[in-house]
ZADRENLUM-696292 format. One record per residue: residue in one letter; x, y, z of N, C-alpha, C, O in turn. Coordinates in steps of 0.2 Angstrom, whole numbers, padded with zeros to 4 digits, always signed. Atoms other than C-alpha are relative to their C-alpha. Layout:
BEGIN
AXYZXYZXYZXYZ;...
end
This chain:
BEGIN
X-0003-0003+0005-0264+0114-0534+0007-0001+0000+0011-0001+0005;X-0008+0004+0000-0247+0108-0540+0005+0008+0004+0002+0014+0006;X-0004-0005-0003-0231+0118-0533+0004+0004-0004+0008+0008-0002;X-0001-0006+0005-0228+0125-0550-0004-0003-0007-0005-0009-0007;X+0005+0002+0008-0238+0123-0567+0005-0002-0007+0009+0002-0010;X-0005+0001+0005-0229+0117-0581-0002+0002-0004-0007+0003-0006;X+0004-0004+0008-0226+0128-0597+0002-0004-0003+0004-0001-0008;X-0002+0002+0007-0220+0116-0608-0001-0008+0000-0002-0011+0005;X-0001+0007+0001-0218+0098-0614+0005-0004+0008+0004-0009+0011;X-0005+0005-0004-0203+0095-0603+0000-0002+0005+0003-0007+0007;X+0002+0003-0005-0211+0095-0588-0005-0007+0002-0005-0011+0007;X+0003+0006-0001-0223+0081-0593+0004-0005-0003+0002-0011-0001;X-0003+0007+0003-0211+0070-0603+0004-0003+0003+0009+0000+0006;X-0008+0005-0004-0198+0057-0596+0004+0001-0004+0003+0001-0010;X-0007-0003+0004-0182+0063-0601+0004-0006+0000+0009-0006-0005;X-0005+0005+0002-0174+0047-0598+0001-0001+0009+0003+0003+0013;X-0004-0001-0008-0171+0041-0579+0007-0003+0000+0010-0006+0005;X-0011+0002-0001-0151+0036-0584+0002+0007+0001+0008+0007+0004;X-0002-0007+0001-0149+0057-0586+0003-0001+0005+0001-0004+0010;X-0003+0000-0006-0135+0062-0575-0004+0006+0003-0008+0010+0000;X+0003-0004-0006-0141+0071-0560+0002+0007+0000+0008+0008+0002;X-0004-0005+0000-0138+0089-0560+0001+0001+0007-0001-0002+0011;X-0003+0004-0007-0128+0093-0545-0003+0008+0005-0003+0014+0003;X+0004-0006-0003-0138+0105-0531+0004+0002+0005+0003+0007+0008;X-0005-0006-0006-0124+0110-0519+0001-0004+0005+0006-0002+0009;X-0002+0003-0007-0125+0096-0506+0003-0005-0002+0003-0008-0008;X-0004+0006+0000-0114+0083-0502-0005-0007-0004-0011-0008-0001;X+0003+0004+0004-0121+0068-0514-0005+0001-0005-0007-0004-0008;X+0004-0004+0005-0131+0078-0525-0001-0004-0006-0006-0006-0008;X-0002+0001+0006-0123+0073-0541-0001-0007+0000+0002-0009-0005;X-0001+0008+0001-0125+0054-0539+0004-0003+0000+0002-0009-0001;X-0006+0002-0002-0109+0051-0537+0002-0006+0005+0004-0011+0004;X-0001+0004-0006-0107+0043-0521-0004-0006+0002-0010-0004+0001;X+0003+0006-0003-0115+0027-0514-0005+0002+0005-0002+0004+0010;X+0005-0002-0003-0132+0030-0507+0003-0004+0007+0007-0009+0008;X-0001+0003-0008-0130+0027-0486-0004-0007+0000-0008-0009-0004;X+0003+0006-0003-0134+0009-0479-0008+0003+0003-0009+0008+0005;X+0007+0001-0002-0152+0007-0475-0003+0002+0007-0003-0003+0011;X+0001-0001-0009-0158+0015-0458-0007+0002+0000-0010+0004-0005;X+0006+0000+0002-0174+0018-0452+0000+0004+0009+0004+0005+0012;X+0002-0001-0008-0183+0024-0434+0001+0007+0001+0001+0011-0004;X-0002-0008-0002-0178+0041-0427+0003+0002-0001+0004+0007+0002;X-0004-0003+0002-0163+0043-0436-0003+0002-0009+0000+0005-0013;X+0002-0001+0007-0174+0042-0453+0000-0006-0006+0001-0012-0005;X+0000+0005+0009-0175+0033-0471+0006+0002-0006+0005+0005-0011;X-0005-0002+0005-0159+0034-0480-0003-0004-0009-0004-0010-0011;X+0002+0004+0007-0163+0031-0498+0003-0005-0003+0009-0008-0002;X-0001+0005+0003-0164+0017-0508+0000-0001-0007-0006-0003-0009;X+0002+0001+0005-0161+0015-0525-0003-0004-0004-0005-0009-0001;X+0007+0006+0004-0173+0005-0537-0002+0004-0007-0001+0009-0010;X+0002-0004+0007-0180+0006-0555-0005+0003-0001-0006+0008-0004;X+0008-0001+0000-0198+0006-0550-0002+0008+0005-0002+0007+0011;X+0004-0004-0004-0206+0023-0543-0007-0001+0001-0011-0003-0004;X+0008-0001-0002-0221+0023-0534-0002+0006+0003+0002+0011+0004;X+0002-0005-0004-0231+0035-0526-0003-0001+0005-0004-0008+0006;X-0002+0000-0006-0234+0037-0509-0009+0003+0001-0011+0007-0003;X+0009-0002+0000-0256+0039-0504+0003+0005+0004+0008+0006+0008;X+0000-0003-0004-0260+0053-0498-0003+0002+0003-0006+0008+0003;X+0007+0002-0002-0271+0049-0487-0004+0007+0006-0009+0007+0009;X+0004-0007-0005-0275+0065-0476+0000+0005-0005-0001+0011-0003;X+0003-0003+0003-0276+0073-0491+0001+0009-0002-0002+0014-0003;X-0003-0007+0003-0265+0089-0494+0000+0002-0007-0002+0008-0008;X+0001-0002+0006-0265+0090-0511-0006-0002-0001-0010-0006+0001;X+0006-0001+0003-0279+0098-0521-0003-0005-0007+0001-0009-0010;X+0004+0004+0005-0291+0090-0534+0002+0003-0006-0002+0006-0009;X-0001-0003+0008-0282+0094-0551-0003-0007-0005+0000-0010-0009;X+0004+0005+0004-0294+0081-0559-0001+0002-0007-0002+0008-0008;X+0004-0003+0007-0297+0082-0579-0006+0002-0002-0011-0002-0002;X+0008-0003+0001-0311+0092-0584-0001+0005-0007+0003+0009-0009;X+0001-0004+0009-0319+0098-0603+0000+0010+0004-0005+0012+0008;X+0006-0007-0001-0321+0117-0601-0001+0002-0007+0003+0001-0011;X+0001+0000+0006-0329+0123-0615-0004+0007+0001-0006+0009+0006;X+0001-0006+0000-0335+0139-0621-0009+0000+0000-0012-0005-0004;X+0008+0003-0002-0355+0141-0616-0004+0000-0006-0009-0003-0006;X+0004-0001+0005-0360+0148-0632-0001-0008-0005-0005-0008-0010;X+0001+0006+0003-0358+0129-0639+0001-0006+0003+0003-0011+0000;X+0001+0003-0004-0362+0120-0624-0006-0003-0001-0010-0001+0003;X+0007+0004+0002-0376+0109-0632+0003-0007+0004+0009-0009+0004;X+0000+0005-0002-0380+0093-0623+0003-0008-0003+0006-0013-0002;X-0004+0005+0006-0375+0083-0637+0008+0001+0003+0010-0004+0004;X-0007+0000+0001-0357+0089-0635+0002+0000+0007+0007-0003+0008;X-0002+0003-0007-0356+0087-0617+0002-0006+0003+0007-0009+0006;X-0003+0006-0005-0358+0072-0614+0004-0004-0007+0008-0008-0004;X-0005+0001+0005-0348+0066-0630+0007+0003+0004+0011-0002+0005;X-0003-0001-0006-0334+0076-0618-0001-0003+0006+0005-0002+0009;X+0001+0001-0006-0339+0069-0602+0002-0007-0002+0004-0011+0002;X-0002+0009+0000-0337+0050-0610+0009+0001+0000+0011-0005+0002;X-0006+0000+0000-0319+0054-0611+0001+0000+0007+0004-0004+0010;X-0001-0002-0008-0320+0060-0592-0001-0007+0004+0003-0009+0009;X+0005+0007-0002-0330+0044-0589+0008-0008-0003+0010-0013+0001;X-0006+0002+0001-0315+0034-0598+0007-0003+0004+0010-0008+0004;X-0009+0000-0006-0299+0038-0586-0001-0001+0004-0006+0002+0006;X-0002-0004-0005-0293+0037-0572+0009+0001-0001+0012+0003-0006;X-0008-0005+0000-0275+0042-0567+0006-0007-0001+0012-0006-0002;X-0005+0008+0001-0267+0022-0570+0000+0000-0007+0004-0003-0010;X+0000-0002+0008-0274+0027-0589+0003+0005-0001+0005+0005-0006;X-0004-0003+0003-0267+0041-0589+0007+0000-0001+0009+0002-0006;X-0003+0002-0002-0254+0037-0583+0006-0005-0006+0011-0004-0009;X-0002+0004+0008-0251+0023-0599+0000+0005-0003+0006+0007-0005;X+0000-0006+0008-0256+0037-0611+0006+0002+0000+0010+0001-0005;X-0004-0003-0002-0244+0046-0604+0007-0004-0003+0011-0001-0006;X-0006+0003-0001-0231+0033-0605+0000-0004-0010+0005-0006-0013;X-0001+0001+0008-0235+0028-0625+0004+0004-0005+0008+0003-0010;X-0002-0009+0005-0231+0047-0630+0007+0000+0003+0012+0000-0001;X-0006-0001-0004-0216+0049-0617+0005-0005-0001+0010-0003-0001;X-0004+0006-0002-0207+0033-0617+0001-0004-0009+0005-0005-0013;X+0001+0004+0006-0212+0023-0632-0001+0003-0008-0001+0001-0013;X-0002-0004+0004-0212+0038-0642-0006+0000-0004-0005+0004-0009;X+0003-0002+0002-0229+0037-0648-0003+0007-0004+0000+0012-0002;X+0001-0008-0001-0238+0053-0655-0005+0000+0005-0007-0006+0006;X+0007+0000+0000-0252+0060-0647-0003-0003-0003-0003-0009-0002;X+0007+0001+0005-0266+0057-0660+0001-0008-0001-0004-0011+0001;X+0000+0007-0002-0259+0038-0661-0002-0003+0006-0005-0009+0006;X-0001+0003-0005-0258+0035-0643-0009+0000+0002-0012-0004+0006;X+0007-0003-0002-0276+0043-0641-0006-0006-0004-0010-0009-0001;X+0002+0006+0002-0282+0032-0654-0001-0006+0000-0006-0009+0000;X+0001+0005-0004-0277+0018-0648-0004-0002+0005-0008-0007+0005;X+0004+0003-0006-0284+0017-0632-0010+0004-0001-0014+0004+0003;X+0007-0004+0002-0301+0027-0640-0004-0007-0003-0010-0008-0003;X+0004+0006+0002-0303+0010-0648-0001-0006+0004-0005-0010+0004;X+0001+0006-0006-0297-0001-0635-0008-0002+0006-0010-0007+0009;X+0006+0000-0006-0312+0006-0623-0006+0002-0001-0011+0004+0003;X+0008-0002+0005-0327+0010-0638-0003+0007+0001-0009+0009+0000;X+0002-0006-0001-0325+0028-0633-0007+0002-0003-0011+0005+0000;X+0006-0003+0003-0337+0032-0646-0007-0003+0000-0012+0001-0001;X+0009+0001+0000-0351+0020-0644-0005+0002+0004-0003+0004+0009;X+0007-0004-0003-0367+0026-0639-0001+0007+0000-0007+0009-0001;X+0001-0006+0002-0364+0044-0642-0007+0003-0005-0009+0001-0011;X+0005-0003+0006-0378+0055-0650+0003+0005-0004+0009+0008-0003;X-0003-0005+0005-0376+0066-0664-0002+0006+0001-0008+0008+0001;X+0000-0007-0001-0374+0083-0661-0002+0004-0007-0004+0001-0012;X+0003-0005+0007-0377+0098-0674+0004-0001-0005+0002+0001-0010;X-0004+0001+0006-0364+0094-0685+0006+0006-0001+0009+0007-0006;X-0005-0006+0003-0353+0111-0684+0006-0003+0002+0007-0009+0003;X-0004-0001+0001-0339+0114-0682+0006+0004+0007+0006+0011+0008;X-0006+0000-0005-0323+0113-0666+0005+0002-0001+0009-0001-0005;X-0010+0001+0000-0307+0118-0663+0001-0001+0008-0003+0001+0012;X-0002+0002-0003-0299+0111-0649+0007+0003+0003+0012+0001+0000;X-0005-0002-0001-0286+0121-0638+0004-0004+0003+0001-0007+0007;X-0005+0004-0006-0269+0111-0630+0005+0003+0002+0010+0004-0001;X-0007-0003-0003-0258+0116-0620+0005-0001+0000+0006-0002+0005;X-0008+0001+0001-0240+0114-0625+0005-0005+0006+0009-0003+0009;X-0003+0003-0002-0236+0098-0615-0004-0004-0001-0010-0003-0001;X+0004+0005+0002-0240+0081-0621-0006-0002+0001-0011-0003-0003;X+0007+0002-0004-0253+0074-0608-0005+0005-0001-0010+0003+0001;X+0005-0002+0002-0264+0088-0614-0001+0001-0008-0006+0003-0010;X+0002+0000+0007-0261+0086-0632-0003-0006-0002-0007-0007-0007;X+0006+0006-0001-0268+0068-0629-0007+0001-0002-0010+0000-0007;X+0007+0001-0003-0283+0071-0620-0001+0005-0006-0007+0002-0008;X+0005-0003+0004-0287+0084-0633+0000-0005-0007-0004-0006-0011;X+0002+0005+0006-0284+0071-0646-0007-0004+0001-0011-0004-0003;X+0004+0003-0004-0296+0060-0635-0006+0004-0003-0010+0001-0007;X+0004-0004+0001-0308+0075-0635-0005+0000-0007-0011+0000-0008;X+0001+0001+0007-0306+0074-0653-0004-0004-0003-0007-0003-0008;X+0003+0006+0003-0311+0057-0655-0008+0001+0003-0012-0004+0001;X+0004+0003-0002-0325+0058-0646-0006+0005-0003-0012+0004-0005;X+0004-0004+0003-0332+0073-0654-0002-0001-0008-0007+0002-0010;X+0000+0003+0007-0330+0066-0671-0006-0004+0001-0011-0003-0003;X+0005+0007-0001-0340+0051-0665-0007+0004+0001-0012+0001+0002;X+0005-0004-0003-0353+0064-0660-0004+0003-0008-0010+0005-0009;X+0000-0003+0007-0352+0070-0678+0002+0007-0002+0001+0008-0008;X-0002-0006+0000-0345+0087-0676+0007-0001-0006+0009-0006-0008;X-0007-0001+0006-0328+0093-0688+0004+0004+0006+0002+0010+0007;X-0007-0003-0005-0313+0096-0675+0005-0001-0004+0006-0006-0008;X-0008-0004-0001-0297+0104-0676+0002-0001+0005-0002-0004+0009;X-0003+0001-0007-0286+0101-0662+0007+0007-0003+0010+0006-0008;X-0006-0002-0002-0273+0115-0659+0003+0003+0006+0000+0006+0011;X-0003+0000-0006-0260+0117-0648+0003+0007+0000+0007+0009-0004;X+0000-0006-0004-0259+0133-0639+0008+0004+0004+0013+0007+0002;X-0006-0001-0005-0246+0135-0626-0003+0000+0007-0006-0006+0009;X+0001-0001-0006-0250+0141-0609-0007+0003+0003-0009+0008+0001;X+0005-0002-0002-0265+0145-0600-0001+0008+0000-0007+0009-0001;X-0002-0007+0002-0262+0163-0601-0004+0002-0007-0008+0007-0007;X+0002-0001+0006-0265+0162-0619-0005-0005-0001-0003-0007-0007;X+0002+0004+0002-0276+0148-0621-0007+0004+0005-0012+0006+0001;X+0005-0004-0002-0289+0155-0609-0005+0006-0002-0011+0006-0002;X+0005-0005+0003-0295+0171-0617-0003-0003-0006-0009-0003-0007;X+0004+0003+0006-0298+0163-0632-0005-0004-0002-0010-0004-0006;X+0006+0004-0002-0308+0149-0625-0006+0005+0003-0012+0004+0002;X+0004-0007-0003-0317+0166-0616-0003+0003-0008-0009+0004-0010;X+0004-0004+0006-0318+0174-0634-0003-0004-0006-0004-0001-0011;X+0001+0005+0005-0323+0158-0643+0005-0001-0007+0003-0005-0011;X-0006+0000+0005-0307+0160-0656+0000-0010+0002-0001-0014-0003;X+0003+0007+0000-0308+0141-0648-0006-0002+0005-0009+0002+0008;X+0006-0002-0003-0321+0132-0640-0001-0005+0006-0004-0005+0011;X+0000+0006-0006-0316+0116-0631+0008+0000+0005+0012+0003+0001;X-0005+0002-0002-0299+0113-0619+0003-0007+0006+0002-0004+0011;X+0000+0003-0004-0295+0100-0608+0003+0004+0006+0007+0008+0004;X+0000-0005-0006-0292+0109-0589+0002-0006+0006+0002-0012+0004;X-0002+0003-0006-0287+0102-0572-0002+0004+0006+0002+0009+0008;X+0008-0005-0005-0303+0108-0559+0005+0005+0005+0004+0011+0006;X-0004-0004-0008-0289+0114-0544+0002+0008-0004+0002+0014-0003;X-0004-0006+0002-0279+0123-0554-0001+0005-0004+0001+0011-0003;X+0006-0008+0004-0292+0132-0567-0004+0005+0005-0007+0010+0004;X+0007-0004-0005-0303+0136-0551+0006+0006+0003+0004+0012+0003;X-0003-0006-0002-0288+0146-0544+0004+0004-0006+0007+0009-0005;X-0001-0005+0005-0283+0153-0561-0007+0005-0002-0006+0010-0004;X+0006-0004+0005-0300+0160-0566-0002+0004+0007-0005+0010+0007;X+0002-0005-0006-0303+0166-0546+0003+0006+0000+0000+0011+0002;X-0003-0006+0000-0287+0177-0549-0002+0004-0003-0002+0010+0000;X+0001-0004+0006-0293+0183-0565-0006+0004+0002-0008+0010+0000;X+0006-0002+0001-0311+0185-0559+0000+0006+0007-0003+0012+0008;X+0001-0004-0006-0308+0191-0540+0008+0003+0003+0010+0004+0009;X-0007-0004-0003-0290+0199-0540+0007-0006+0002+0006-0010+0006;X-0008+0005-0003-0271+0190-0537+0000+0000+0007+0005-0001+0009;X-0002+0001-0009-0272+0190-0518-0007-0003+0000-0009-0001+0006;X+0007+0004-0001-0290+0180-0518+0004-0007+0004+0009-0010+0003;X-0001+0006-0004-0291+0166-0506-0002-0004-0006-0007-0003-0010;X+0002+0004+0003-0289+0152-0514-0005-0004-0002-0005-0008+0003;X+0006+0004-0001-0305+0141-0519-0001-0007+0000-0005-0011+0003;X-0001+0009+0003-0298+0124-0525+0001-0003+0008+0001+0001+0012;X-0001+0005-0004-0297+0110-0512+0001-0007-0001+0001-0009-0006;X-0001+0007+0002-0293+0093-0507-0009-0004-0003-0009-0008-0007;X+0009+0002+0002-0316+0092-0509+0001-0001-0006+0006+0003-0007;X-0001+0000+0006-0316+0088-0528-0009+0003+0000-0008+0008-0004;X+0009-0003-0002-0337+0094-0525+0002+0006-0001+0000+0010-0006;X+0000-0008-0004-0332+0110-0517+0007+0001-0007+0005+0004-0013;X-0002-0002+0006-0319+0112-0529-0003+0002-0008-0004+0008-0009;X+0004-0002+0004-0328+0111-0545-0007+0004+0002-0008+0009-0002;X+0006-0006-0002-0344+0120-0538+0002+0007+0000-0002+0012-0001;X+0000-0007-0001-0333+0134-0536+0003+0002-0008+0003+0008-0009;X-0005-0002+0007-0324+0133-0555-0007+0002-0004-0007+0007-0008;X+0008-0001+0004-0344+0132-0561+0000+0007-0001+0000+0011-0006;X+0004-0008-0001-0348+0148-0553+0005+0006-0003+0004+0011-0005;X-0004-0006+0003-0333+0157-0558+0000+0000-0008+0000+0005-0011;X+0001+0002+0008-0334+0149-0576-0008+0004-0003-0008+0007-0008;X+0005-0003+0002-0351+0156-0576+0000+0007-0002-0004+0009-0006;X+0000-0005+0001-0346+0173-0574+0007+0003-0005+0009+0009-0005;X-0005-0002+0009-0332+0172-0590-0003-0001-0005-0001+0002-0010;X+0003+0004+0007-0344+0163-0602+0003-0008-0001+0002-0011-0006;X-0001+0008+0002-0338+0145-0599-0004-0006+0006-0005-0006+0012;X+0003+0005-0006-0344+0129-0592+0004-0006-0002+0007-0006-0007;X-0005+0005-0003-0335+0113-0586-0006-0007-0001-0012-0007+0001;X+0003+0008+0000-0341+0093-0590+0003-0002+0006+0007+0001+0011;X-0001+0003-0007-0340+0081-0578+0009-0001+0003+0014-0001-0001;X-0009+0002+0001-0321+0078-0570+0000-0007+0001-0003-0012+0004;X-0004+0007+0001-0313+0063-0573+0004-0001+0007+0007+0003+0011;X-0005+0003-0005-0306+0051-0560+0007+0002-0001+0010+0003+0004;X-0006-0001+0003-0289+0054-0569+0004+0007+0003+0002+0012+0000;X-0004-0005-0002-0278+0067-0560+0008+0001-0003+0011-0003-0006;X-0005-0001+0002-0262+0076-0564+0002+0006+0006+0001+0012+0005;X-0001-0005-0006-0256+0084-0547+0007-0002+0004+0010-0008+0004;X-0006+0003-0005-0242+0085-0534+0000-0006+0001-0005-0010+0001;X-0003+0007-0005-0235+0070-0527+0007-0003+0002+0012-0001+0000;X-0007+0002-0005-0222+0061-0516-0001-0007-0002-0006-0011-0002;X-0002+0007-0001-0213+0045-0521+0005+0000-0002+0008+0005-0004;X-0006+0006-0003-0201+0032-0518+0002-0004-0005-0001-0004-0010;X+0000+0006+0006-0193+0017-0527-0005-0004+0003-0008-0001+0007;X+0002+0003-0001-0201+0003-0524+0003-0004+0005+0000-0006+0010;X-0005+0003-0006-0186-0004-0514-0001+0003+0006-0003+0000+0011;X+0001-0004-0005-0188+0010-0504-0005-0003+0005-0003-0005+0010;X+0005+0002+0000-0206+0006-0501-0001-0006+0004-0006-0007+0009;X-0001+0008-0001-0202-0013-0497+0005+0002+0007+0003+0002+0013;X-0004-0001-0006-0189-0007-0486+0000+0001+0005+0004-0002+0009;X+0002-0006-0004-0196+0004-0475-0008-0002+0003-0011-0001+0008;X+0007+0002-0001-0212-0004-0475-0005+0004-0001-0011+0001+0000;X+0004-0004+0004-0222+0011-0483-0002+0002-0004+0002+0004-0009;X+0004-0002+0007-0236+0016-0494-0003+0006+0000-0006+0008-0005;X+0005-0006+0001-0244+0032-0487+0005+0004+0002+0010+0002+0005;X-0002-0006-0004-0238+0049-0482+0000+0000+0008+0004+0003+0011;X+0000+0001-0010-0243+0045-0462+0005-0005+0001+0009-0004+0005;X-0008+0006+0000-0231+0029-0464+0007+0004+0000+0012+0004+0004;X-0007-0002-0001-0217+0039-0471-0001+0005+0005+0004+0003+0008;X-0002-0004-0007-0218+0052-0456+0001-0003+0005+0005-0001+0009;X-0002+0005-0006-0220+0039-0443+0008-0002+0001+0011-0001+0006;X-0005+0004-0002-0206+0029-0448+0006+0003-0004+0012+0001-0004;X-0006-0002+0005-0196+0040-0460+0002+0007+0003+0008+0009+0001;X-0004-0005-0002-0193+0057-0450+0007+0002+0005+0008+0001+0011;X-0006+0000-0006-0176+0060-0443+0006+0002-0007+0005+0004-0012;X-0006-0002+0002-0159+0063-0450+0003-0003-0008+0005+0000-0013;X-0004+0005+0008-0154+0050-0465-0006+0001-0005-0006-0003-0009;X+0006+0001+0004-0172+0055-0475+0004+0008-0003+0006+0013-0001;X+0001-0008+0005-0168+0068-0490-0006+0001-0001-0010-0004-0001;X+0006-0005+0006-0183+0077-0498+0003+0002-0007+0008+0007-0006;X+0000-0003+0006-0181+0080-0516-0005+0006-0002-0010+0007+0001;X+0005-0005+0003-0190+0094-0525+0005+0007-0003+0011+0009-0002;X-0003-0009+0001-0189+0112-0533+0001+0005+0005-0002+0005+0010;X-0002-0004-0006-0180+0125-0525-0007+0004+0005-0006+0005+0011;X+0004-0002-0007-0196+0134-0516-0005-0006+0003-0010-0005+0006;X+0003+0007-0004-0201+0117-0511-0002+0000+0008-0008-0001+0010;X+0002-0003-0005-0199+0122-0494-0003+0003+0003-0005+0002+0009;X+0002-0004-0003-0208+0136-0491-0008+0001-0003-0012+0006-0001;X+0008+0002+0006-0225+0129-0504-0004-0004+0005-0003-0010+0006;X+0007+0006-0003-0241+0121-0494+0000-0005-0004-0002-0010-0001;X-0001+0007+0003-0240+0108-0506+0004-0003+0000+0004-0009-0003;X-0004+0005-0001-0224+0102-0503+0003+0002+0006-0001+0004+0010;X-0003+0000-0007-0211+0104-0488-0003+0002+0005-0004-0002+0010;X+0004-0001-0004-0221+0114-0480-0007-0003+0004-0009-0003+0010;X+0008+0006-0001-0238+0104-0481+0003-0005+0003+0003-0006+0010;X-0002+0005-0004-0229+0090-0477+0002+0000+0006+0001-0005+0009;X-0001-0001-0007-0223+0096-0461-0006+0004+0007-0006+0003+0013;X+0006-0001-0003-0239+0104-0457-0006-0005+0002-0008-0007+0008;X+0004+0007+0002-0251+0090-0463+0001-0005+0004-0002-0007+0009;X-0002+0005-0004-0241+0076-0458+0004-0001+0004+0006-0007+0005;X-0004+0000-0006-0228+0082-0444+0005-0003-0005+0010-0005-0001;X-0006+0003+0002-0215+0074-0458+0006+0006+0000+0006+0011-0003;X-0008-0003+0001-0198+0080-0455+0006-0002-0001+0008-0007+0003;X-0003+0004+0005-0183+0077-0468+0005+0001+0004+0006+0006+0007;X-0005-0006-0002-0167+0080-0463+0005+0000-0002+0010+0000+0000;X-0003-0007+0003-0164+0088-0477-0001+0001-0006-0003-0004-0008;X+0001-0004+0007-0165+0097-0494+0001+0000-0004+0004+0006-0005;X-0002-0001+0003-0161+0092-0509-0003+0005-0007-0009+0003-0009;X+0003-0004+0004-0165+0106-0522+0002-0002-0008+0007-0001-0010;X-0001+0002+0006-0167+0099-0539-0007+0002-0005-0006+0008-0005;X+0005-0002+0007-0184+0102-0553-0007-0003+0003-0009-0006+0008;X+0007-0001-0001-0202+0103-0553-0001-0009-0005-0001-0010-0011;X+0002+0006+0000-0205+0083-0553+0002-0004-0007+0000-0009-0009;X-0005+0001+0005-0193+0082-0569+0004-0006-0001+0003-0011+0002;X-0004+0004+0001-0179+0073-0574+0007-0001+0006+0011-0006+0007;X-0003+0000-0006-0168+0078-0558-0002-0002+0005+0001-0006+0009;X+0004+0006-0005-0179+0072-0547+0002-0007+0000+0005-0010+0004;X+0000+0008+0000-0182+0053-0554+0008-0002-0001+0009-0008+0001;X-0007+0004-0001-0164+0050-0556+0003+0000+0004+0008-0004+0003;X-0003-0001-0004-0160+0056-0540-0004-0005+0005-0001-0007+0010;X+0003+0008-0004-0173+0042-0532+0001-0005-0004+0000-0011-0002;X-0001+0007+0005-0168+0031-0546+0007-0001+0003+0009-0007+0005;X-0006+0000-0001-0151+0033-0541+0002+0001+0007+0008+0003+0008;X-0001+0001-0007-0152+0032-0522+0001+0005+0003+0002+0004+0009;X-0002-0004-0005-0149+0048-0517-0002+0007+0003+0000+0012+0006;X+0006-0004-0005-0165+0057-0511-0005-0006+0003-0004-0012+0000;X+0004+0004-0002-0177+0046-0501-0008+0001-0002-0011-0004-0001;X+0007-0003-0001-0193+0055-0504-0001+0006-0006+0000+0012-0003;X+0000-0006+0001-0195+0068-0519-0009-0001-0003-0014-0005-0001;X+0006-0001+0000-0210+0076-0527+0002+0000-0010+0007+0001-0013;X+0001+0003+0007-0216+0071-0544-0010+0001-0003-0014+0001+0001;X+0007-0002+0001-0234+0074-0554-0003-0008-0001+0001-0012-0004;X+0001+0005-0002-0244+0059-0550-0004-0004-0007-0007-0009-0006;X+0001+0004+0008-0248+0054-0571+0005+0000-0001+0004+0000-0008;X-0006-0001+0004-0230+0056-0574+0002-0010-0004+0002-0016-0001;X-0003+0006+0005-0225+0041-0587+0005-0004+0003+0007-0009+0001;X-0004+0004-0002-0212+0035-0575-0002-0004+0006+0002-0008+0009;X+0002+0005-0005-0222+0029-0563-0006-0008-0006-0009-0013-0005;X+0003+0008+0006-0230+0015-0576+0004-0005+0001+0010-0005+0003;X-0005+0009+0000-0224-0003-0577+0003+0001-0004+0007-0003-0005;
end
């Protein structure tokens, strides 16, 4: 589950990685000064500027499974419409999303265009069967990468033969009961973070969490909980949108690192910033996971945005080594 939920557009769009860097309190914050020379070993990874962000595997697997998944309202969960949703699921993974993302964000595409495009590039629609022919609306979340995918939904439900709506909602808060009270009937969702939003709702705010790095055990538990709102879940897509830790590419090349066990091997010690938002430290999915999980230790803390525009400029411009970022973000594309 990410280390905060975005409400709105801004957190999924690239704002621009030339944006000046807002400045967090510590000496080089602001971008100002000339990233340190290059050092490495037990004093650490001093950052390295670069254009290209990558991300960083996470190969022991701290972050949970926020995979794309239909949920849909059960009173109109005909087989027909499923898999008509599930071909979208079937579609992605997170290197397409990842484009999509970067059509609408960057190149300024809309939604509904960028959705089309690639709906036609990959024949979303053939084979599909024809469902009963009524009648969809389609809930989106108020940040682009889910008014996509509900475009996608869109097309694929058309092709099915149904008459969809696409509108865009806001925040899960509001976009949930409606899907519960069929006001809408389809959403695009992300399995980690729906399974611990509906656990709250169904077994109290202090419930142990259910999501996991398992994407199985994850979804098996969104089923069960979905069962007892009135909703059920299509297949999840390979396509994720969840925490993540990257680098520039120089960095990368530098330092000799692609996984998160790499950078704490060779990157814990003194010249290594961490980027992130201010309770970055004290969140399992970030500072803290990371010194749990993989013994990584930074040393030190730059307090900047939820994997925003303060962040990549702040690795773009040499002067974190390591921050966190949502791992379809549009700036890590070519």
């Amino acid at each position: 589950m990410r280390t905060t939920r975005r409400p709105s557009v801004t957190a999924a769009a690239v704002l621009g990685l030339g944006l000046v860097l807002a400045a967090c309190g510590q000496e080089g914050s602001s971008g100002t000064k000339a990233a340190p020379e290059a050092t490495s070993g037990s004093e650490g990874c001093a950052p390295v500027a670069g254009e290209q962000l990558v991300v960083l595997e996470d190969d022991k697997m701290l972050q949970n499974t926020d995979n794309v998944i239909p949920a849909v309202n059960a009173e109109v969960a005909t087989p027909e419409l499923m898999a008509a949703l599930n071909a979208v699921s079937a579609a992605l993974d997170t290197e397409q999303l990842i484009e999509l993302n970067r059509a609408v964000d960057v190149e300024r595409e809309t939604p509904l265009v960028a959705a089309q495009t690639y709906a036609e590039e990959v024949g979303l629609t053939e084979g599909l069967e024809a469902g009963d022919g009524g009648s969809i609306v389609i809930g989106a979340a108020n940040f682009s990468e889910n008014q996509t995918l509900a475009e996608l939904y869109r097309i694929a439900l058309e092709g099915a033969g149904y008459t969809v709506t696409v509108q865009t909602i806001g925040n899960r808060e509001l976009y949930e009961p409606a899907l519960e009270a069929g006001d809408i009937q389809v959403v695009p969702e992300y399995a980690a973070t729906m399974a611990d939003f509906l656990n709250g709702k169904v077994n109290g705010p202090e419930a142990e969490p259910v999501s996991s790095s398992d994407l199985e055990e994850t979804v098996a538990a969104l089923e069960d909980l979905g069962e007892q709102v009135g909703l059920v879940f299509g297949e999840a897509s390979p396509a994720q949108d969840q925490n993540a830790f990257a680098v520039t590419q120089e960095f990368a090349d530098t330092y000799g690192v692609s996984t998160l066990t790499e950078l704490a091997e060779k990157c814990s010690g003194e010249a290594t910033v961490l980027g992130g938002p201010p309770e970055c430290p004290e969140r399992p999915k970030c500072q803290a996971g990371l010194e749990e999980v993989y013994d990584f230790r930074a040393g030190s803390f730059s307090s900047l945005d939820a994997g925003g525009p303060q962040t990549k400029t702040a690795l773009t411009d040499g002067t974190i080594s390591v921050g966190l970022v949502f791992s379809s973000d549009a700036a890590l594309g070519g």
